[in-house]
N, C-alpha and C positions, 0 to 999 in steps of 0.2 A: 098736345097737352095731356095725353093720355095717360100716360109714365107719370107726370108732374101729378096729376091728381091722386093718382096710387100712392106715390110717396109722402103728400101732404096731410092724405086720410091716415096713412100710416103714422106717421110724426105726431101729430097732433094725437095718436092715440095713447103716446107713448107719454108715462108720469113723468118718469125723468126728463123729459126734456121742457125745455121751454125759449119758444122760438119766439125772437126778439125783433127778427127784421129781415130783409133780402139781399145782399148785396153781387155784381156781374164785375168784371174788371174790363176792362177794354183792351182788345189786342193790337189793333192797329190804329192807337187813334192819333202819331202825329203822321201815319202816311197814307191811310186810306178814309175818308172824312165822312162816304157816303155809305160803307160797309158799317162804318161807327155810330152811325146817325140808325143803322136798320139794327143795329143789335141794341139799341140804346130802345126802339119801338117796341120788340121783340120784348126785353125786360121788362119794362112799364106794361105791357100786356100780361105776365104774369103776379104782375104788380094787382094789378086791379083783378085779379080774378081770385086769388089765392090770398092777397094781403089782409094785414087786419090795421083797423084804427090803432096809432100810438105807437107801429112798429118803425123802424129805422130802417129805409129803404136807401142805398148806396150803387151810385150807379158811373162815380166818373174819380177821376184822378187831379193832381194841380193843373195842368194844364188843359183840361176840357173843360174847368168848371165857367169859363165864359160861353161855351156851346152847344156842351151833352150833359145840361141838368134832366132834363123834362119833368116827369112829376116827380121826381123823387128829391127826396126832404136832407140827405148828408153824402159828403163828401168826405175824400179822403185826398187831404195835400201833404207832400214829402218836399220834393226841393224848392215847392214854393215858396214854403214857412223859410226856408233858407234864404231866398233872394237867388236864387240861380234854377236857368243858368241865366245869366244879365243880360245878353243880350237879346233874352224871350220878349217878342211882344207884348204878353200880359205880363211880366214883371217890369219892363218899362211904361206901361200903360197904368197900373198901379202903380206905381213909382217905391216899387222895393227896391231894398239894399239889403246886399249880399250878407251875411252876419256870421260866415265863416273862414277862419285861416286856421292855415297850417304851420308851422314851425320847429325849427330846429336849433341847434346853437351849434359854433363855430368849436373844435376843438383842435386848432393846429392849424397854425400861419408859418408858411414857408418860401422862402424865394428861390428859384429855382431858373436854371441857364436858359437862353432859348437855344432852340434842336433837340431838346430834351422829349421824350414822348413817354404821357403818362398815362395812366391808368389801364385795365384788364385789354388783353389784344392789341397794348401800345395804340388808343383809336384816336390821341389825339398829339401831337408834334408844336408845340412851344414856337412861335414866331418872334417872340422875344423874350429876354429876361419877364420873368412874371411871381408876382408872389401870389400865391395859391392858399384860398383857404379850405381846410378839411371842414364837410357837415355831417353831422351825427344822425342824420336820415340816412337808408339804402332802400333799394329794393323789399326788403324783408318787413320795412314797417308801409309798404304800398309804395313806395315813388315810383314811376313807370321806369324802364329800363329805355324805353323811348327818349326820354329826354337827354338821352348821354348826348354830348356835343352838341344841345342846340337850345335846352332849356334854359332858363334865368330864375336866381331867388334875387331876393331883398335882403341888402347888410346896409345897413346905417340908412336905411330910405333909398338906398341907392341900388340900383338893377347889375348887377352881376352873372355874366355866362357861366353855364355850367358844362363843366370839360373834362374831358377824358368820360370814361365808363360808366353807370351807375352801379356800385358795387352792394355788397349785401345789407353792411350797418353805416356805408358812408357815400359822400358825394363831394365832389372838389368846385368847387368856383375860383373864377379868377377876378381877383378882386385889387388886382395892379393901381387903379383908377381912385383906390380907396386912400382918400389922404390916411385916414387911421381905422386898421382895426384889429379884434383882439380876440382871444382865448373867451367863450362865454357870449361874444356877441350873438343877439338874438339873428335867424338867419329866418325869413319868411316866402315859401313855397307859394302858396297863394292865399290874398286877402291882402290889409293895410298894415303899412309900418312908416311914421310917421308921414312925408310927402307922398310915397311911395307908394303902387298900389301893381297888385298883380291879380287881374279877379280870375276869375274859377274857369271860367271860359276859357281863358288865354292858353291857361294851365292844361288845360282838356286837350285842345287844340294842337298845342305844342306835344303834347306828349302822343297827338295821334288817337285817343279815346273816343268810340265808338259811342260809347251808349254813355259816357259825360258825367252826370247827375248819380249815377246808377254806379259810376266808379267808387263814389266816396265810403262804403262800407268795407273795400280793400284794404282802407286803411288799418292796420292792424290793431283790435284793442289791447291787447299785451301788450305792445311796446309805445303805443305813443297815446300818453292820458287826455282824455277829455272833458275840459273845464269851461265850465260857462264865468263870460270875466264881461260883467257888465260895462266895465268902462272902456273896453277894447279899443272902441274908434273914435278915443276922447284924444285930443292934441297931446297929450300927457302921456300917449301910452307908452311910447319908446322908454321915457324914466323908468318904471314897472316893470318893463318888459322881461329882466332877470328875475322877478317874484315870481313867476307864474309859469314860467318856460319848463318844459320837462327835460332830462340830460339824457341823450341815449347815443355810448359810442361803445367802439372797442379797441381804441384806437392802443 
């Protein structure tokens, strides 16, 4: 505590500044629980020695706040306020819902031979006649290149494989299965569209992502806008869904 009293005698002596509260972040706290639980001691001990009435002490993240409060008075949540990731115990314990999707829209419906192999490194060979539709997401706006040949979006509520490569501005699904669809159809990565639902988790999973939650800043703010659409997961939205969708190809 040595160091620590130095620097608070210091601070405190300093006009400019004016110290508001304390906050630690946790480094292991969904794999080591008892390391989290001593560092969590650790801070509250500095807490009460050093703190002042009225400050804001911060000591846990969305997913400690059912374990590693202890005396301290705020937190800070990120994918919780989201509802992900879904399948977390305290987001099913609370009974959140997920409140994010991604989307794309379809720019190119094609029917194409089976034996045919398409996309970068030919990674995927046509088992039958198939009509294929073009999406106006790639790589470059965050889709995992992971999901080449094994991901699915949502066109019309309906689940859709996605094939061949995942390229820079686009991504092919095959949507053979689709009695109708068209130029402009909304195309949903993950989240609801009408029946349909792909949650965030799946998304994760499928693509192979590590740290899940912590992916979705990838997403690129240049090229794909971010709108809060309060009616989102009203039975209505599919009607909408052309208002609000952003267009991004190069086709």
């Amino acid at each position: 505590m040595g160091k620590l009293t130095i620097f608070f005698t210091y601070a405190r002596r300093c006009d400019h500044l004016k110290i508001c509260g304390l906050a630690t972040h946790y480094s292991s706290l969904a794999s080591d629980p008892a390391f989290t639980q001593l560092q969590l001691e650790r801070f509250q001990e500095v807490v009460r020695k050093y703190g002042e009435e009225g400050w804001l002490n911060h000591a846990s993240s969305s997913f400690g706040i059912d374990r590693f409060i202890g005396e301290t008075n705020a937190v800070r949540i990120g994918a919780l306020f989201m509802g992900i990731p879904e399948d977390h115990a305290l987001v099913k314990r609370l009974g959140l819902e997920s409140i994010i999707r991604l989307s794309g829209l379809v720019t190119l419906v094609k029917r194409v031979l089976a034996g045919t192999k398409i996309g970068y490194e030919r990674s995927y060979c046509l088992a039958r006649d198939t009509k294929i539709a073009v999406i106006s997401l790639g790589y470059a706006d965050g889709i995992p290149v992971s999901l080449s040949n094994c991901g699915e979006v949502l066109i019309r509520g309906q689940r859709c494989k996605i094939i061949g490569r995942v390229s820079m501005d686009q991504v092919m699904a095959d949507v053979s299965d689709l009695e109708e669809v068209a130029v402009c159809d909304e195309v949903v990565f993950f989240g609801k569209q009408e029946r349909g639902e792909i949650p965030f988790c799946e998304f994760a999973q499928r693509a192979q992502l590590l740290m899940r939650a912590a992916y979705l800043p990838s997403f690129s703010e240049r090229r794909i806008a971010r709108k809060y659409i309060p009616e989102i997961f009203s039975e209505d939205c599919a009607s909408g869904a052309k208002n609000y969708q952003s267009f991004f190809s190069s086709f």
